[in-house]
Each structure stands twice: as C-alpha cells, then as structure tokens.
NUTOR-484405 format. One record per residue (C-alpha): residue in three letters; x negated, y negated, z; residue number from 1; chain. Coordinates in nm, 3 decimals, padded with zeros to 5 digits, always signed. Layout:
% NUTOR-484405
<type:Ala, X:X, Y:Y, Z:Z, seq:NUM, mol:A>;
...
This chain:
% NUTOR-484405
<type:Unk, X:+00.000, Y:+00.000, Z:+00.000, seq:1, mol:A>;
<type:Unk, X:-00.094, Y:-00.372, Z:-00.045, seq:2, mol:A>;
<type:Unk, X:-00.205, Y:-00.602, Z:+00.221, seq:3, mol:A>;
<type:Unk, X:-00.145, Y:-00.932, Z:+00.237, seq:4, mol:A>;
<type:Unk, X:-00.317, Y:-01.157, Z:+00.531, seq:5, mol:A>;
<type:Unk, X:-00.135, Y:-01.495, Z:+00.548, seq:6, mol:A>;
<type:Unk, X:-00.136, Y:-01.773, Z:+00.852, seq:7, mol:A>;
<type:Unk, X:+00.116, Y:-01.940, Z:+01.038, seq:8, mol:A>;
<type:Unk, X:+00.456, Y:-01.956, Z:+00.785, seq:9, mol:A>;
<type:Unk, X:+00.540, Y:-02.262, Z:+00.935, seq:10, mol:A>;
<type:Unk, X:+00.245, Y:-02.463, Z:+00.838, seq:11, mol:A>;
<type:Unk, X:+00.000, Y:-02.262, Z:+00.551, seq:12, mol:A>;
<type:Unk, X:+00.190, Y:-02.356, Z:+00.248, seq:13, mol:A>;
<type:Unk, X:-00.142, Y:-02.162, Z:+00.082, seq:14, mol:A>;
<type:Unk, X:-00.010, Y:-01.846, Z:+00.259, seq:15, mol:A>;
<type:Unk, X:+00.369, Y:-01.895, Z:+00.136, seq:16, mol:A>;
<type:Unk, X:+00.257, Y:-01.895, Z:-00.224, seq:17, mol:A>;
<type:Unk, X:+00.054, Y:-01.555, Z:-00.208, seq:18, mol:A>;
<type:Unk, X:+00.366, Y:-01.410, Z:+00.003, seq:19, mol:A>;
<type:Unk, X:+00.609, Y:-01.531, Z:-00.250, seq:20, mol:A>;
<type:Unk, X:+00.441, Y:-01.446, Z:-00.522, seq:21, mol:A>;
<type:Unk, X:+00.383, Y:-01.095, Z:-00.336, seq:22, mol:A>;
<type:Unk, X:+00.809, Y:-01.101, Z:-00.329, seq:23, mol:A>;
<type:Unk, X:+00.797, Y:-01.193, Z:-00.679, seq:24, mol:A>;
<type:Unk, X:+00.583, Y:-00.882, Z:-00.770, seq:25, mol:A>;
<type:Unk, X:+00.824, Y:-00.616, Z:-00.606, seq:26, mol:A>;
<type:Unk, X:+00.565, Y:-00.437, Z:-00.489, seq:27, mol:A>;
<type:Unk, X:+00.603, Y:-00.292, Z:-00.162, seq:28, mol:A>;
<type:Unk, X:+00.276, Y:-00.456, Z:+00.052, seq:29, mol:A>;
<type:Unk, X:+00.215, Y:-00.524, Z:+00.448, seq:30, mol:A>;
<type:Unk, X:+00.261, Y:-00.785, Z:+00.610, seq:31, mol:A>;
<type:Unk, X:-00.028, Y:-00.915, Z:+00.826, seq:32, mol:A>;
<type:Unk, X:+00.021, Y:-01.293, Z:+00.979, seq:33, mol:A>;
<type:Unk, X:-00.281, Y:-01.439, Z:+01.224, seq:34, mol:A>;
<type:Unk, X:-00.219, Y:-01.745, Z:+01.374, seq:35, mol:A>;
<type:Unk, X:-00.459, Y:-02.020, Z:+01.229, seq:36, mol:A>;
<type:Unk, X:-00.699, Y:-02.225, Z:+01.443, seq:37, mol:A>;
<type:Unk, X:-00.629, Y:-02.036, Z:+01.770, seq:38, mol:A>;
<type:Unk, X:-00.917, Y:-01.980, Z:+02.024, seq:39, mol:A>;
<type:Unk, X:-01.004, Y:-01.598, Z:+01.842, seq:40, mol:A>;
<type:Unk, X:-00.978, Y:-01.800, Z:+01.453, seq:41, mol:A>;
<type:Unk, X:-01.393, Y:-01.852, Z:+01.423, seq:42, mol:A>;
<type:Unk, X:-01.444, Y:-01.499, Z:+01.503, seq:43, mol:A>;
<type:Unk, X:-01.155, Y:-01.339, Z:+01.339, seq:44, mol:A>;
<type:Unk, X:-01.299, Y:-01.550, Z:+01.037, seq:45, mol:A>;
<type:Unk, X:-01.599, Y:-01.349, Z:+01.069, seq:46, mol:A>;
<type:Unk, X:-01.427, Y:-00.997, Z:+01.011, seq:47, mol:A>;
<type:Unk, X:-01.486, Y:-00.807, Z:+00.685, seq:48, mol:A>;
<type:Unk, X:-01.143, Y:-00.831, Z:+00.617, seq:49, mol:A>;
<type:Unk, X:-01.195, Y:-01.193, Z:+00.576, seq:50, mol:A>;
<type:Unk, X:-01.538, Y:-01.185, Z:+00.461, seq:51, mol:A>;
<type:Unk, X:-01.495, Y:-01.255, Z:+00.099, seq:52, mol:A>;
<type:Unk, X:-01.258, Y:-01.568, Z:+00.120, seq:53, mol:A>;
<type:Unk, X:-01.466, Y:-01.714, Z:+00.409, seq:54, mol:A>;
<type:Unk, X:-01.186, Y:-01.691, Z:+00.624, seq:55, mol:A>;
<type:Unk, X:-00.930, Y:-01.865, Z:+00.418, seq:56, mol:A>;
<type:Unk, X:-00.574, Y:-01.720, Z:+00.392, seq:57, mol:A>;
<type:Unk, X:-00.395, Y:-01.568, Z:+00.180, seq:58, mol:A>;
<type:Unk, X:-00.579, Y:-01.304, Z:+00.128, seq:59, mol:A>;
<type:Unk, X:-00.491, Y:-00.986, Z:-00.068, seq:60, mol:A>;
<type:Unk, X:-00.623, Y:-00.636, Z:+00.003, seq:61, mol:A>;
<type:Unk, X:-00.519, Y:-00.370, Z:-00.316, seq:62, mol:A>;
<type:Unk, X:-00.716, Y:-00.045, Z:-00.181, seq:63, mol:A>;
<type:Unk, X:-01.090, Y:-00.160, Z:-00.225, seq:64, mol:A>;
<type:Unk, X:-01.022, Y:-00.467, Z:-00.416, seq:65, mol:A>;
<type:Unk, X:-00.976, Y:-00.804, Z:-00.256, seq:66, mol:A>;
<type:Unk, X:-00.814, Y:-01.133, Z:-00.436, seq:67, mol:A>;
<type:Unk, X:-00.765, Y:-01.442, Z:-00.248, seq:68, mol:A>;
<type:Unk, X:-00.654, Y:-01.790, Z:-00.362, seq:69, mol:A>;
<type:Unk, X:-00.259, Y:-01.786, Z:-00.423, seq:70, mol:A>;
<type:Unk, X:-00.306, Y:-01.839, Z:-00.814, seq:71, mol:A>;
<type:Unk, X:-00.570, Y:-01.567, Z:-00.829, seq:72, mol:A>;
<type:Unk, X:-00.338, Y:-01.389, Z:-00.626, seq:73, mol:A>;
<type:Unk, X:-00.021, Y:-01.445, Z:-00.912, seq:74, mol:A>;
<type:Unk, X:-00.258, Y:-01.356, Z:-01.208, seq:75, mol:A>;
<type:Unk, X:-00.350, Y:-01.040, Z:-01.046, seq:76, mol:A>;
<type:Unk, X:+00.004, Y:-00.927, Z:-00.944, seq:77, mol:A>;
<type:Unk, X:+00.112, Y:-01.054, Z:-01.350, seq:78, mol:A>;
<type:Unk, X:-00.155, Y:-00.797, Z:-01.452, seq:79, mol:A>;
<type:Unk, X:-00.009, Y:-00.507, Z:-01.178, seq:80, mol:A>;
<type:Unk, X:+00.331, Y:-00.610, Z:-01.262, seq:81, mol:A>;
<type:Unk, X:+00.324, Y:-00.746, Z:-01.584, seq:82, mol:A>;
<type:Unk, X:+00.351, Y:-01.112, Z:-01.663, seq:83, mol:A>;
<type:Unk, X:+00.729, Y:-01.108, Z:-01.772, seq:84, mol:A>;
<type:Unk, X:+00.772, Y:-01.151, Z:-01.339, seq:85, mol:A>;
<type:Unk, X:+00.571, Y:-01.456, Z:-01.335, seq:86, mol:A>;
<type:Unk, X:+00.603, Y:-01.627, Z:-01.654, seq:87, mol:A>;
<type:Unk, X:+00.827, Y:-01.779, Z:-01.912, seq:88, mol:A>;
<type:Unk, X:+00.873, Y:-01.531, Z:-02.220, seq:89, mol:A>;
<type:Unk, X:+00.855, Y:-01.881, Z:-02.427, seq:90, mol:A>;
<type:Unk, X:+00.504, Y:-01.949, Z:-02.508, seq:91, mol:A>;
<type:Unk, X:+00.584, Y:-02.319, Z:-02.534, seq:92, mol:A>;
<type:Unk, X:+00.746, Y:-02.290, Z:-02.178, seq:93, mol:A>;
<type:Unk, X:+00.486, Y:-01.995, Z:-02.092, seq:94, mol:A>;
<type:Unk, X:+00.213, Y:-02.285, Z:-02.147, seq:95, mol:A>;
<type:Unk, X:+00.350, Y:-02.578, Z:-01.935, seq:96, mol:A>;
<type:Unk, X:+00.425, Y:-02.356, Z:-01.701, seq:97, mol:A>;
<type:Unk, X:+00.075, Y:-02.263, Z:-01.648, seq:98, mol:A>;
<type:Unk, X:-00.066, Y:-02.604, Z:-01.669, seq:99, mol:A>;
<type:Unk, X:+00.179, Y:-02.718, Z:-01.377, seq:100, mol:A>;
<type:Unk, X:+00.115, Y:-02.449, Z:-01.163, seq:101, mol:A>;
<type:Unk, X:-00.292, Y:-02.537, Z:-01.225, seq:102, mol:A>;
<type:Unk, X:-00.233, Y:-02.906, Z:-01.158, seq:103, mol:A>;
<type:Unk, X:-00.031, Y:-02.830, Z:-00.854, seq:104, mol:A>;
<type:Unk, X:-00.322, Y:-02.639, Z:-00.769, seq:105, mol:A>;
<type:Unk, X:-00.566, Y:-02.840, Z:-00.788, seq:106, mol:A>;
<type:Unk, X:-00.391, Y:-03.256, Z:-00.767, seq:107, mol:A>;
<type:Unk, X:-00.155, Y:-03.408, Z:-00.566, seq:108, mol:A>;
<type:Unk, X:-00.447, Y:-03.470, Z:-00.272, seq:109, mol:A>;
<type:Unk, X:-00.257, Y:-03.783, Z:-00.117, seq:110, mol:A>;
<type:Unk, X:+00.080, Y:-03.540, Z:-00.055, seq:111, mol:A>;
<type:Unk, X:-00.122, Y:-03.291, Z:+00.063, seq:112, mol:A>;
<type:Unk, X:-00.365, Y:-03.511, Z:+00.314, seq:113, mol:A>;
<type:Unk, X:-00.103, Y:-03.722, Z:+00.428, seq:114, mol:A>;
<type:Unk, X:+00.249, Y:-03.469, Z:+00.485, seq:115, mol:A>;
<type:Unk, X:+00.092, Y:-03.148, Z:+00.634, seq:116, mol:A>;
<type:Unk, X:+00.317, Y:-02.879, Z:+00.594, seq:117, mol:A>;
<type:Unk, X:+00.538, Y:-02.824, Z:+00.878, seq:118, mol:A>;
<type:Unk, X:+00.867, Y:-02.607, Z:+00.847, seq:119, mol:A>;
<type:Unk, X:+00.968, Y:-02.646, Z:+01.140, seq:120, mol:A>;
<type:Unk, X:+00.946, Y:-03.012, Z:+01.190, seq:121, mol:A>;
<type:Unk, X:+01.142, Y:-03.344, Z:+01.095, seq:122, mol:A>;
<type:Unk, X:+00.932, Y:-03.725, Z:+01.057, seq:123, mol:A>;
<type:Unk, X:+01.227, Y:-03.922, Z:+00.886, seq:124, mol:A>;
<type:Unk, X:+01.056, Y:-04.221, Z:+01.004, seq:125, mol:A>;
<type:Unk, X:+00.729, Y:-04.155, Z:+00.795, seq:126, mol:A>;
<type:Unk, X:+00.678, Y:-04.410, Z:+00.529, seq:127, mol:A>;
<type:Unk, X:+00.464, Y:-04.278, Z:+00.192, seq:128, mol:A>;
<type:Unk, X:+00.161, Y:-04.447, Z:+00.136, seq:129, mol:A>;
<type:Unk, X:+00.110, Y:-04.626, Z:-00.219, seq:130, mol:A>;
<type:Unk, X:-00.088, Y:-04.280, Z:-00.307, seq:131, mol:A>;
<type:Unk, X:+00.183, Y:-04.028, Z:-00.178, seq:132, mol:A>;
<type:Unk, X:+00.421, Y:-04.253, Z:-00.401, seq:133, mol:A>;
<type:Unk, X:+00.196, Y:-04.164, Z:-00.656, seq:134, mol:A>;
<type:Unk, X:+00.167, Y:-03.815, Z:-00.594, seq:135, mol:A>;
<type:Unk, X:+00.554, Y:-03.824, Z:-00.596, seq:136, mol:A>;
<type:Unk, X:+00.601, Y:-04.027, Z:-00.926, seq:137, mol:A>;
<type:Unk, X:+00.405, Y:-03.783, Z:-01.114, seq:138, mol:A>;
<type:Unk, X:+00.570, Y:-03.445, Z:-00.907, seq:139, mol:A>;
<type:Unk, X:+00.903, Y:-03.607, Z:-01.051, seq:140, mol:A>;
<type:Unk, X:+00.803, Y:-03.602, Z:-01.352, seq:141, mol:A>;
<type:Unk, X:+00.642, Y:-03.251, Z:-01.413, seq:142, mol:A>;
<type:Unk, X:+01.007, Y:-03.177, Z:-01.287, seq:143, mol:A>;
<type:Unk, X:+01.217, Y:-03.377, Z:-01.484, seq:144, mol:A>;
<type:Unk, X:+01.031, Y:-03.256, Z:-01.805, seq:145, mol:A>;
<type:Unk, X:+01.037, Y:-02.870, Z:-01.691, seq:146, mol:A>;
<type:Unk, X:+01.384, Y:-02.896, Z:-01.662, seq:147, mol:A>;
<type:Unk, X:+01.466, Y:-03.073, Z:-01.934, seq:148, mol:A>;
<type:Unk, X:+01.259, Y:-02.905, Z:-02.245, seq:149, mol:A>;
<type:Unk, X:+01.358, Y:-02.550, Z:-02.057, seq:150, mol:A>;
<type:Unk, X:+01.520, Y:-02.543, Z:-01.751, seq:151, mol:A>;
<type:Unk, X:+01.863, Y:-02.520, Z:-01.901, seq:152, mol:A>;
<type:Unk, X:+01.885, Y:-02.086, Z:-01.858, seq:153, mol:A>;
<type:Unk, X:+01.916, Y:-02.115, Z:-01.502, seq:154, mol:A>;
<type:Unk, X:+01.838, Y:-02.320, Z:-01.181, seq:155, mol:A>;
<type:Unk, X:+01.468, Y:-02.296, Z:-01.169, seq:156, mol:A>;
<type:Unk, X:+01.234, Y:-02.515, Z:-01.332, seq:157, mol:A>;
<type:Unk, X:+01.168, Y:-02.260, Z:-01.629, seq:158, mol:A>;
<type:Unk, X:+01.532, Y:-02.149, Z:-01.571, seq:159, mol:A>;
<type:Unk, X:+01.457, Y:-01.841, Z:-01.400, seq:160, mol:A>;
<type:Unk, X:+01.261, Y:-01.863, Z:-01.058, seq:161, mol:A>;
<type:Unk, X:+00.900, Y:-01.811, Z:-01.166, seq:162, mol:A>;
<type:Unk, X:+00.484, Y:-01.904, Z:-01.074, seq:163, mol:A>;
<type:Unk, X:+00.599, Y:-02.249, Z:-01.112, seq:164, mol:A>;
<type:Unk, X:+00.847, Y:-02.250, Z:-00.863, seq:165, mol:A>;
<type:Unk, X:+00.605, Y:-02.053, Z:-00.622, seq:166, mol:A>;
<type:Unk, X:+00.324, Y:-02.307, Z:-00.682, seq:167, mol:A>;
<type:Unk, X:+00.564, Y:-02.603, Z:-00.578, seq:168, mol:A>;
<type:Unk, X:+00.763, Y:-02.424, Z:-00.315, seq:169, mol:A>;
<type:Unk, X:+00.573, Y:-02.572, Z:+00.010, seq:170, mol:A>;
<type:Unk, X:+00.613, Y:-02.892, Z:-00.182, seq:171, mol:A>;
<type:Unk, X:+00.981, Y:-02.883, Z:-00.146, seq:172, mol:A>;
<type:Unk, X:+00.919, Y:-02.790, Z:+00.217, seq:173, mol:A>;
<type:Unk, X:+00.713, Y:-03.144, Z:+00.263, seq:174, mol:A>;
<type:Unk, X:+00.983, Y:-03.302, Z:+00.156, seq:175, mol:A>;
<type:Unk, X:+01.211, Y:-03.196, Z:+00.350, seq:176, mol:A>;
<type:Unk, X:+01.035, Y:-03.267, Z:+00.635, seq:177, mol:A>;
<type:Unk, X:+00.901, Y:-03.613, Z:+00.553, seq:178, mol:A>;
<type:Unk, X:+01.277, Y:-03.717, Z:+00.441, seq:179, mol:A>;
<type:Unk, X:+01.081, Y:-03.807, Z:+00.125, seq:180, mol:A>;
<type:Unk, X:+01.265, Y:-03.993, Z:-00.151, seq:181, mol:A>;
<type:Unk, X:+01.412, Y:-03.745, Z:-00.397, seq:182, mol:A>;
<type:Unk, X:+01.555, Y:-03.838, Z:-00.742, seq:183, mol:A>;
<type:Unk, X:+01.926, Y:-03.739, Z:-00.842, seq:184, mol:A>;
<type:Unk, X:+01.830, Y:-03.463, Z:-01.096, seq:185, mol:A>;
<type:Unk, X:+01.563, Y:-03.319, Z:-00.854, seq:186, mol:A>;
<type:Unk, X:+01.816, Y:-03.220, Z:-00.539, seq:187, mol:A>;
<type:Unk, X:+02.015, Y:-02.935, Z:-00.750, seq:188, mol:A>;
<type:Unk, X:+01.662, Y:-02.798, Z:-00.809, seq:189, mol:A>;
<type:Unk, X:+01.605, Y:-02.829, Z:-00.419, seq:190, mol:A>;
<type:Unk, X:+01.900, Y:-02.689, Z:-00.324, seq:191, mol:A>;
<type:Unk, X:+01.854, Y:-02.373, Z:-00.555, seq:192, mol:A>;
<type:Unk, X:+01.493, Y:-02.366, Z:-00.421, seq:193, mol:A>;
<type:Unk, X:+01.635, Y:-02.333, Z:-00.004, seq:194, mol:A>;
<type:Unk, X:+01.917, Y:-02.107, Z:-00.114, seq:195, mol:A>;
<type:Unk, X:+01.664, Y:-01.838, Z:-00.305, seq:196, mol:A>;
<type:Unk, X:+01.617, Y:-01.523, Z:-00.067, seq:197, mol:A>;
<type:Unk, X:+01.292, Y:-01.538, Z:-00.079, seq:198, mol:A>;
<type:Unk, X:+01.250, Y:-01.922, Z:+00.060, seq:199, mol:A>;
<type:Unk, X:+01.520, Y:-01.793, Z:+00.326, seq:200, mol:A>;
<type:Unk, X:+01.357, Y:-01.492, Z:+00.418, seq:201, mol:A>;
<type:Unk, X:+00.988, Y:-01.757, Z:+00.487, seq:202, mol:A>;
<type:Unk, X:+01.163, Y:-02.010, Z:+00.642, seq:203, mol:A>;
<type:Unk, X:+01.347, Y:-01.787, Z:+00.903, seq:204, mol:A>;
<type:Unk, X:+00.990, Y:-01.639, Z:+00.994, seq:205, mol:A>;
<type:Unk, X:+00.889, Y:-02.002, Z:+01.061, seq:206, mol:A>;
<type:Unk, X:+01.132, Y:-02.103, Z:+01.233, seq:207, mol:A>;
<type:Unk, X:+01.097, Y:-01.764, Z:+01.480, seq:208, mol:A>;
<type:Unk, X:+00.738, Y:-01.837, Z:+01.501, seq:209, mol:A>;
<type:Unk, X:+00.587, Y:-01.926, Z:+01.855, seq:210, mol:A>;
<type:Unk, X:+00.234, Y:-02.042, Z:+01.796, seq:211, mol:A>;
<type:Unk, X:+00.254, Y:-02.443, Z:+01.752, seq:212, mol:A>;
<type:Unk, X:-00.090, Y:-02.619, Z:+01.616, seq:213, mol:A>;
<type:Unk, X:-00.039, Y:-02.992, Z:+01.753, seq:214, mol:A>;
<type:Unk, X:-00.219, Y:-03.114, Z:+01.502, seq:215, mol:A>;
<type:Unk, X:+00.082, Y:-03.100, Z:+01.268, seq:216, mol:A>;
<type:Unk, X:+00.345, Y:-03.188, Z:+01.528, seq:217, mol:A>;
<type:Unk, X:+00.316, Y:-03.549, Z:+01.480, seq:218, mol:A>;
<type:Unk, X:+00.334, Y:-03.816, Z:+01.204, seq:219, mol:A>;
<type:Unk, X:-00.017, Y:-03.901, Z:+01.063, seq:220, mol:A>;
<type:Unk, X:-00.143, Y:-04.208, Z:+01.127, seq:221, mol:A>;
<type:Unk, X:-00.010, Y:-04.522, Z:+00.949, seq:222, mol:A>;
C-alpha cells in the first residue's frame, strides 16, 4: 500500500494537495499525519522516512520509491493512474491547465507570506496588502479565463474537478479565512470547491485536530 506523510490539515496547504491528489488517484494509501513544528519536529525531520525531502511534507512512500513535492506527487499518481484523473482530455485545456497548476506552484508569494493557511481560523478584520491585491487580481483572472474558455462541462475550473483545482484548493481555504474579496463569478466555483467530498472529508480532519501552532493563530502584522 501507499504512504502518504502529510502535517497538520489545518495549516500545511502543501500536505492537502498531495492528500487530495492521493483522493484523486483512487488508490487505496495510508494515512500518516505528524504534527509540524512540535518539540520531536527537528528529530523526526531526521528519520529516513523523511530523509529525501529534508523533512518537508507531503511526502509519498510507493514500496521503495519516494516522491515528495505535491506536483511531483500528481505527475507520479497521473503515470500510476493514468492522466485522464488529473487532466483535461482537451489538449488546449490539458495545457493551461498545467501552466496554472505550475504558476500556482511556484507565484503568488505575497498570498502565501502574508495569509498562512489556517482552516480552522477566521481574521475578517485583515486588510490585503497592495501585493496580496496583486496576488488576488491575477488568481481572478487565471479563474475567470479557466472557466470561461472551458469550464462550461461542469463546476470545476476545467469542468470536472481536476490538478488544477487541487493546486488552488488551500487557496480557497485562505480566503475563506481572511474574508478576502471574492468576485461574483468566482463564489459558484467556491461553493462547488467546499461542497466536493474530498475538501469535506480535509476540512473535518482540521477542524478535529488538537495540535494548535500559535504562530498561525493570529493576524500578521500590518
């Protein structure tokens, strides 16, 4: 069987992509979460189960092979799987898809610096910073074009839920908690996102979680 190592679901929105795209797969895998940053996190890091990522989570055990890094973890499940699971069958949609899910990966550094991810927590007194406004303008955007050049089989931002959606799920979880501003077309999107099983199933594990990392309890500073 698989295993997948992931941190805390209510605040490693790394770990919710590998687990969702773990969902996405079918694949039967376990489950192991280890709370991040607790007194035992430096030495747990050190373990050869974590040895190859240097500590970072997700991480994905499949018998001697490891993968870590949530989109390494989607291309290798697409390859398992096959990529019909993860991908638009349109190779026009099939390539924007790809280059969303990349930028996601690698952009949007004010959104991520400034709104840690916190599931379980509610700031609607947080105001965005000129670069979070940014970060939004252009999120918006991606959004609005997904949906419009091929959103139109289904709720999802391909239509059906796919590695897009996984790549920008924490992001819908930020903005819930931040009370960020959220255009008209974008909160039928949102609401599909929070009603999808898989979202469900994460956030209830948040929300039953006990560890709490301070750190992320409170609004970052002005």
């Amino acid at each position: 069987m698989l295993k997948l190592i992931i941190g805390n679901k209510a605040y490693s929105s790394w770990s919710m992509r590998g687990w969702l795209a773990m969902k996405q797969s079918g694949l039967p895998f376990e489950e192991i979460v280890v709370p991040l940053y607790d007194a035992e996190w430096d030495k747990r890091r050190e373990g050869d189960e974590f040895a190859p990522s240097s500590g970072k989570v997700p991480i994905l055990w499949d018998g001697d092979t490891v993968v870590w890094d949530s989109l390494a973890i989607v291309d290798w499940l697409a390859d398992r799987v096959g990529r019909e699971k993860f991908w638009p069958a349109d190779d026009s949609a099939r390539g924007m898809a790809r280059s969303m899910a990349a930028e996601m990966h690698s952009s949007f550094a004010a959104l991520r610096r400034e709104c840690s991810m916190n599931i379980r927590q509610r700031f609607p007194d947080y105001k965005p910073s000129a670069a979070v406004e940014a970060d939004l303008a252009r999120l918006y955007e991606l959004w609005a074009q997904a949906r419009a050049r091929f959103g139109t089989g289904g709720e999802f931002l391909f239509g059906e839920f796919s590695a897009a959606d996984i790549m920008f799920a924490p992001v819908c979880t930020r903005i819930v908690t931040y009370q960020l501003p959220l255009p008209r077309f974008a909160i039928p999107y949102m609401q599909a996102m929070f009603l999808h099983p898989f979202l469900q199933e994460w956030v209830g594990g948040a929300q039953a979680e006990d560890w709490v990392i301070e750190k992320f309890e409170t609004l970052p500073a002005a």
